[in-house]
N, C-alpha and C positions, 0 to 999 in steps of 0.2 A: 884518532882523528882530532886535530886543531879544533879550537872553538873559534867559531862566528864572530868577527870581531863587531856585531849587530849595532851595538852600543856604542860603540865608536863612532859608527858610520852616522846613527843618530845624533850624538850629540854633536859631529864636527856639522851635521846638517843643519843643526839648530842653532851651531855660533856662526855659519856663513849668514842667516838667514837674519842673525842679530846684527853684526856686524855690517850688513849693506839693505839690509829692509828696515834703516832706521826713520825714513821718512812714512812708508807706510803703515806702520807701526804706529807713526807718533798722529797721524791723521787720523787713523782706526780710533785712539784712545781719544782723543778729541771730540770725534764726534759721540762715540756713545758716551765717556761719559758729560757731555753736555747732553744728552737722553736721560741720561740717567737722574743725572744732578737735576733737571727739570720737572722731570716727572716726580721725581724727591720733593719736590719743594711743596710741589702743589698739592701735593699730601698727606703734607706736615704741617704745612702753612696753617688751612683751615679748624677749628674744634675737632676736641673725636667726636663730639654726638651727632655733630652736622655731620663728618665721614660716615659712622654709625645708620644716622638715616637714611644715608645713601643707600648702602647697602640695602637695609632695611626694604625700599623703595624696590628697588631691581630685584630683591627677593620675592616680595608682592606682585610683580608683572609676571617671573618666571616661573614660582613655583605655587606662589599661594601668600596667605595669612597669614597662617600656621609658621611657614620656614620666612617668613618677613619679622616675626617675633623674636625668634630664636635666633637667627644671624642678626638681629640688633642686640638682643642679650649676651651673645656671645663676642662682638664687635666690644662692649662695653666692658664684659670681663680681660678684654686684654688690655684697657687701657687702665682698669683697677690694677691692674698687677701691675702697671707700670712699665708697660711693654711697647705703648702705643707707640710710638717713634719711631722703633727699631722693629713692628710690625710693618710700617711704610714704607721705612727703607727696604726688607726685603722683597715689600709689592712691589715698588720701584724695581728692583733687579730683577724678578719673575716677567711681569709683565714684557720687558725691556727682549730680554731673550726668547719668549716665548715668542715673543713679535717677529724676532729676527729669524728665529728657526722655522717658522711655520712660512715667513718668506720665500726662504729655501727649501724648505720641505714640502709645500702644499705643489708647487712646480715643479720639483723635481719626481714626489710622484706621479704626478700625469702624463710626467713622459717616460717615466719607467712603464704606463700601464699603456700607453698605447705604443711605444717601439722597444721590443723585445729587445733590442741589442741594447739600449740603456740600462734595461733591467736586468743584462746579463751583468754589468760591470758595476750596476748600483749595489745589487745585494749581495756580495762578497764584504763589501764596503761597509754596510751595515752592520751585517755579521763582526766584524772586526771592531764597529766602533759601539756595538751594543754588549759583548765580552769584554773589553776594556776594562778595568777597574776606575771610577770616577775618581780618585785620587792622580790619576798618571797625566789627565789632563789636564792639570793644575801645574806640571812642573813645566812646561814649554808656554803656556801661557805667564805664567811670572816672568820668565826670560824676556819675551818679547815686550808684554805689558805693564812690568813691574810690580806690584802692589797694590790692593785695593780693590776698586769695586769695578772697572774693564778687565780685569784676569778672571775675574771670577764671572761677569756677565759673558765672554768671550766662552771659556770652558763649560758653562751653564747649555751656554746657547748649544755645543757641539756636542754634549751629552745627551740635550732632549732633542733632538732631529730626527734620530730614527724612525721612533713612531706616526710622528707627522707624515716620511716618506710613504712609510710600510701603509698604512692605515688608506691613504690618501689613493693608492697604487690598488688597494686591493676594494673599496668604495668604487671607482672607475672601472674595475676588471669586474664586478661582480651586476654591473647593470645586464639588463637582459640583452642581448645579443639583436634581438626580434625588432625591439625599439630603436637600436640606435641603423641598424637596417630599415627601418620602415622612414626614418628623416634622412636618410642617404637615399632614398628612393624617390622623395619627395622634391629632391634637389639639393637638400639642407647642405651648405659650404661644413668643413672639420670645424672650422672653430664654433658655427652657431650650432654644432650637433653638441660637443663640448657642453658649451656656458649653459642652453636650454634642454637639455634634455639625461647626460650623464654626470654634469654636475651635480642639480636637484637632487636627480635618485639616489646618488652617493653621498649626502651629503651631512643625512645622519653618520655613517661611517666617518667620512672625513672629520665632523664635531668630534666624535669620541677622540681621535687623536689629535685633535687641540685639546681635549679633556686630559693625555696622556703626554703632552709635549710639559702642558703646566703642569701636572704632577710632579713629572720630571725635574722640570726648572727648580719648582720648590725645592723640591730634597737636595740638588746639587747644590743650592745655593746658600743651603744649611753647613752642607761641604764646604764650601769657598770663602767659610768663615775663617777659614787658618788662614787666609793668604790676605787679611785685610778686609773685606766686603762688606766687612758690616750687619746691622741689621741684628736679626736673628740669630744667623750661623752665628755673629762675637759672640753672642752671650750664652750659647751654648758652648762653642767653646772655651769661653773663659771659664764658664760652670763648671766644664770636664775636667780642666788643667790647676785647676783649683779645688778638685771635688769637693764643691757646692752643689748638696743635693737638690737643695731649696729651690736657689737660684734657678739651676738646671731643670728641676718640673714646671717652673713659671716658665720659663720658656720656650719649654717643650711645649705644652700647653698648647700654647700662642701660635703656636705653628701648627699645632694640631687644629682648633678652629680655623685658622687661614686656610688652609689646605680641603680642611670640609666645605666653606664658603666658596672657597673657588669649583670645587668639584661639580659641589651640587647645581651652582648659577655657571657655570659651562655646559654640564649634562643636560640641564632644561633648556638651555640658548639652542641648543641642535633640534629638541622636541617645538619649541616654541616657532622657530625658523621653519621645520617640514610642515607642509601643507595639509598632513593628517596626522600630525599633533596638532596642528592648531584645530581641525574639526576633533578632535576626542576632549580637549579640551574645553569647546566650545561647549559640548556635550555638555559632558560633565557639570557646568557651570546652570546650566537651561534644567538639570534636575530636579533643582528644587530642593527644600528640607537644608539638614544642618549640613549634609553633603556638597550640596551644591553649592552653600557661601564659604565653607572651605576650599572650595575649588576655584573660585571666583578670581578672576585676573583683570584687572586693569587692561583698556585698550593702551596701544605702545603711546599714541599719542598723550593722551593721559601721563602715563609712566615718565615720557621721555620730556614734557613737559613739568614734571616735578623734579626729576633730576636735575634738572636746567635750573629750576627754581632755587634748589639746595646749593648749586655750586655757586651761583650766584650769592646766597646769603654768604654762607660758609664761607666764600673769595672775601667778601667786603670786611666779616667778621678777622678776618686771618688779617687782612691789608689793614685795617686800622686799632687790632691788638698793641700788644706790647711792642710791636714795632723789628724785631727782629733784632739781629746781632749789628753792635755799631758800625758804621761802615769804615768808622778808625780802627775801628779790631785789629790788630795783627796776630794773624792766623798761624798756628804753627800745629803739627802732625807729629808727635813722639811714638814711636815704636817700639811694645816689649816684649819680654819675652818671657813663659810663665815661671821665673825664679822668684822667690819670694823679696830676698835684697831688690833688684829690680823691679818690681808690682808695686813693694812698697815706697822706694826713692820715685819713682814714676808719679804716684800721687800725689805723693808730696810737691814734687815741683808743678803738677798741673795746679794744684789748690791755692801755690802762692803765686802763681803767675795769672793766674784768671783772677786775683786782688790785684793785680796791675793791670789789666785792660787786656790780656791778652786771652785768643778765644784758641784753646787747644781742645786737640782732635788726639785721642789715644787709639791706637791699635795695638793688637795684642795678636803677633802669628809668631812663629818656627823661629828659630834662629837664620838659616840658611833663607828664606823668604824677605827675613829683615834687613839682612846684609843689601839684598841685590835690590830692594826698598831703597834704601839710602845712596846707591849707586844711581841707581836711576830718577833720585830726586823726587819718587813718591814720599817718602818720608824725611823728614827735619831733622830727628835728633832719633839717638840710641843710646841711654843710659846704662847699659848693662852689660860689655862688652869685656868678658875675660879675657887679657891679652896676659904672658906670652904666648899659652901652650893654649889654651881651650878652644878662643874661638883662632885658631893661627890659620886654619884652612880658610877661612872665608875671611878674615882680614888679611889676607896674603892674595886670594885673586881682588880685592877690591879695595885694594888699600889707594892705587892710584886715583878712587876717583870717591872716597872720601877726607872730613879732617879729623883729626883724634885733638879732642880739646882736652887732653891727661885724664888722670885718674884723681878718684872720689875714695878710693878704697884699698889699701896696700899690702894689708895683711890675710888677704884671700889664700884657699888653699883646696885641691879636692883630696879625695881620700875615700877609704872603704872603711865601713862602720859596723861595727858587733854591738850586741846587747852587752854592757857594762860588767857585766859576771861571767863574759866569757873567758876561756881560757889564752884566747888566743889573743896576743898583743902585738902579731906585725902580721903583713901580709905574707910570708912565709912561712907562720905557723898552721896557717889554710890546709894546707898540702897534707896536713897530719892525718886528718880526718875530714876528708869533702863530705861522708856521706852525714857529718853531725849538720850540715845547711842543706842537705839534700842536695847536692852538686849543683846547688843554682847563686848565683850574683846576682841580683834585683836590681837592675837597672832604672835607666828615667829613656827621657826622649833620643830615638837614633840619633836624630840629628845633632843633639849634643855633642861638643867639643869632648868634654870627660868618656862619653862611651868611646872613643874613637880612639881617646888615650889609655883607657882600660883594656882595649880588643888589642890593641897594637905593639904597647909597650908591658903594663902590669901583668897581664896573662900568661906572654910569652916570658918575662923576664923571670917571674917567679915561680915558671913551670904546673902552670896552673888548668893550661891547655888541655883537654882532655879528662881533665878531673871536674872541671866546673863549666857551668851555660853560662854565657853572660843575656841574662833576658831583656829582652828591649820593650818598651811600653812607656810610662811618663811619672813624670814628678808625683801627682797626686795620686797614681796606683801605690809607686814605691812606698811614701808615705802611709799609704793605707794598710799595704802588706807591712809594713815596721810596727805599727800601729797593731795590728795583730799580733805579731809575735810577742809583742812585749804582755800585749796582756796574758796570754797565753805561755808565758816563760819561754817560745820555741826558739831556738836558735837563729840566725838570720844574718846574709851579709849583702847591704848594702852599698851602693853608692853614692856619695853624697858628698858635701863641700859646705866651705866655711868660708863667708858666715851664712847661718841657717839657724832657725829657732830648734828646729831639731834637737840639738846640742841640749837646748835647758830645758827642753817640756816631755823629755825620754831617757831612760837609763842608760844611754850609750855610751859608744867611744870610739874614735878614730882608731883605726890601723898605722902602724909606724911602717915607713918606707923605706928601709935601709939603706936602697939600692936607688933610690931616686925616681923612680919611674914614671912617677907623676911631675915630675919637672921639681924646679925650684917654683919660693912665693907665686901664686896669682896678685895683679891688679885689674880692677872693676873702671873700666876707661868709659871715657863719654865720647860716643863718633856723631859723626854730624854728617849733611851731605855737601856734598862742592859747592861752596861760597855762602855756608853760611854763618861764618864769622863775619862776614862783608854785610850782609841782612840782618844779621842780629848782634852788632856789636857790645850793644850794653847788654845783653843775654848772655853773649858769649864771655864777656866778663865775668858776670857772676859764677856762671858753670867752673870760671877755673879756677874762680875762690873756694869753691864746694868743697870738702871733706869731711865723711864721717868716721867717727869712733866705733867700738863696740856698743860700749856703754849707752851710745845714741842708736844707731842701730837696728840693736836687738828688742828694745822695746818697741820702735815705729813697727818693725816684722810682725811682732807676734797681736800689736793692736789692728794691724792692716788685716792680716790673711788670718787670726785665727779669732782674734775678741769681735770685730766688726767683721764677720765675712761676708762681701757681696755688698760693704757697705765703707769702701775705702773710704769716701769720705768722713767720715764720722771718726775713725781711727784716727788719720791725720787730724784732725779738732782735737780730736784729745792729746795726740803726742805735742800738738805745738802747745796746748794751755802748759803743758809741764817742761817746755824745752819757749820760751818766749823769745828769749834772743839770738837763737839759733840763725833761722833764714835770715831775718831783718840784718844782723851782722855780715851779711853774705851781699844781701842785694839791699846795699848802701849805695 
């Protein structure tokens, strides 16, 4: 039996739907993000301890004293870690999609719960989009949306909707039968049976799945940190791509309190809002003893009067601070990708370009995400671009609609790498003995150009098929797994490229390719997106003065991602006091 040509039919769907949904698309992106970007601001704008008190505040009406301490304590410990920013930003994208799913989701289960033939065709639908794996909705969202933080609030919003329906549909189905008969009897029109009487009763149920829509949002939008979004998800990603364990618990962290904060002040907003939470509450408070001023809540007016108050301070504090970024700024967006050459050349040119006035914006996603990034003009620049063979699939469909401002780097190379005392000194000495690596190749990222030359060409060329796995996983595992075997004398074969610190801080060695398979030399090319040599002439200048050495290099690498990790800047300080004329000579 022929296979399904399923994927085809998919993906020709997904280029009819690029190709002539460009206006809609670009309207969608517009608007949310100016939602986004807004709600950003005014988040950022203000102190954390004003934000903090906020919180703070709305903990005190909703749950008590007690959790009004502790979500200020805990508010405060993320901005000690240094996370506050990029805690906002995530708020910014949770809220944003939660908003919009529960738009869609709070109606559409109401009409799944009262006409059976909706809810015959809804929950097939759900079923489908609640097995999905949250990565699959990231790949047709990049397509349409590009890069950044509408792909990632777009697939956000489409992940957490289930619940909202499901939740929403079985609130409605679950009121008493009795009651909504006894205001149909009275006369009561559908809609005011509805609004007065099956909303109410449902309405606890309905909260939990806004409790369940923003849990959602959160985690997916930890997710949507590969694809640009920001926030959070970056820095958990970069943590991962970079194993930064450090980094990576501060962050985690951070999202861990967020996600408690919003739990708990949504779970209480449903008790707060039911008319017998509010009397057990009321209770509760009328007890008396230590009990009772633990329980103690602010009237809303109160509460909602102190809020008011803080945003107000907080606004004026925020509006006549340091002022914000100049408004001569020019603004640029570099996009990389987690190699270390790349991580490192990346900082380096943000640190001397934000000495000249310029305010850059780094992302760090996928290869394949960044290409179609610069196509579609979410991103400015790509420093890290192995041309001819590596990245040749994705600079082949998208080469018409960016520029290649040359290469920085000439003498690149990939290759497979053995511990230094191994026997074997080409790729076809492999073949001897597969089982001395255990039949495994230690890969880095699928999406890598090298895995794709490794799976296609070295494999089959050197009959290696069947004897060896080529494993796919990332940069910072492979590292990890080399990292082991060396200490541990075991055997090991990687894959890896040059230039990479690798090389000097490991007993290793490249494998010789007799037969070519990996192509001729790599160069490390600079892409840009459509017209912006026209935008950034004096930039673009200097980018195609650029060239480094080994000898420069390799020390920027190993100060970037291994002496300073998690703290590029401080790396590049130190490479430039030791290389002083380097940039300046460039951007003359």
């Amino acid at each position: 039996m022929s296979k399904l040509p399923l994927g085809d039919w998919v993906e020709g769907a997904v280029g009819f739907l690029t190709d002539n949904g460009g206006p809609v698309f670009d309207a969608v992106k517009s608007v949310v993000g100016g939602l986004v970007g807004g709600l950003e601001t005014a988040l950022t704008t203000p102190p954390a301890l004003a934000m903090a008190l906020i919180v703070a505040l709305l903990g005190w009406w909703l749950r008590g004293p007690v959790f009004a301490l502790v979500g200020l304590v805990g508010m405060l410990l993320i901005d000690n870690l240094g996370e506050w920013e990029s805690a906002m930003k995530t708020l910014a994208l949770v809220l944003v999609a939660s908003v919009a799913a529960l738009a869609i989701g709070v109606p559409l289960g109401i009409a799944a719960a009262r006409r059976p033939r909706v809810a015959a065709v809804v929950q097939p639908v759900l079923d489908f989009m609640q097995t999905m794996p949250a990565f699959v909705y990231l790949i047709p969202a990049i397509f349409f949306f590009g890069v950044g933080q509408v792909p990632g609030v777009i697939a956000t919003m489409i992940f957490a909707l289930p619940p909202g329906v499901r939740l929403t549909r079985l609130g409605i189905s679950q009121v008493d039968r009795e009651m909504v008969e006894a205001a149909e009897a009275f006369g009561t029109p559908p809609r005011q049976t509805l609004l007065r009487v099956q909303l109410p009763l449902a309405l606890g149920t309905i909260m939990t799945g806004v409790n369940q829509v923003i849990m959602l949002s959160l985690s997916m939008v930890v997710i949507a940190g590969m694809v640009g979004a920001g926030g959070l998800g970056a820095e958990v990603f970069g943590a991962i791509t970079q194993l930064d364990v450090g980094r990576g618990f501060e962050a985690g962290l951070s999202v861990v309190i967020l996600a408690i904060t919003l739990d708990r002040l949504t779970g209480a907003l449903g008790t707060r809002l039911s008319p017998i939470g509010r009397k057990r509450a009321t209770a509760a408070a009328a007890s008396g003893g230590w009990r009772g001023a633990l329980a103690y809540r602010p009237r809303p007016a109160f509460a909602l009067a102190g809020v008011l108050a803080l945003v107000v301070v907080s606004a004026g504090m925020g509006l006549t601070g340091a002022g914000g970024d100049s408004p001569a700024a020019r603004k640029l967006t570099i996009g990389y990708i987690p190699w270390d050459e790349d991580v490192a050349v990346t900082h380096l040119w943000k640190t001397e370009l934000e000495k000249k006035g310029y305010q850059v914006d780094l992302q760090q996603v996928d290869a394949g995400p960044l290409y179609s990034g610069l196509a579609s003009k979410d991103v400015d620049l790509f420093l890290g671009s192995w041309l001819p063979a590596t990245h040749a699939d994705y600079y082949g469909r998208y080469k018409g609609q960016i520029e290649d401002l040359g290469s920085w780097y000439d003498n690149a190379s990939m290759q497979l790498a053995v511990l230094r005392n191994d026997p074997a000194n080409s790729v076809a000495d492999l073949t001897k003995d597969p089982a001395r690596y255990g039949g495994k190749i230690i890969g880095i990222e699928p999406s890598a150009g090298e895995m794709k030359i490794i799976k296609n060409k070295v494999m089959p060329g050197y009959g290696l098929n069947g004897r060896f796995e080529l494993v796919q996983g990332s940069t910072p595992a492979m590292l990890a797994e080399l990292s082991r075997s060396v200490k541990n004398g075991k055997p090991i074969v990687v894959a890896l490229w040059k230039p990479h610190w690798a090389y000097a801080k490991f007993p290793i060695k490249p494998l010789a390719d007799p037969k070519g398979t990996f192509g001729s030399a790599e160069r490390v090319h600079m892409l840009a997106r459509k017209g912006f040599g026209k935008d950034f002439p004096e930039l673009t200048g200097w980018l195609k003065r650029f060239r480094m050495k080994d000898d420069q290099l390799f020390p920027l690498e190993d100060l970037v991602i291994n002496k300073y990790k998690g703290q590029e800047a401080r790396g590049v300080e130190e490479w430039t006091r030791a290389n002083p004329d380097f940039m300046p000579s460039i951007m003359k």
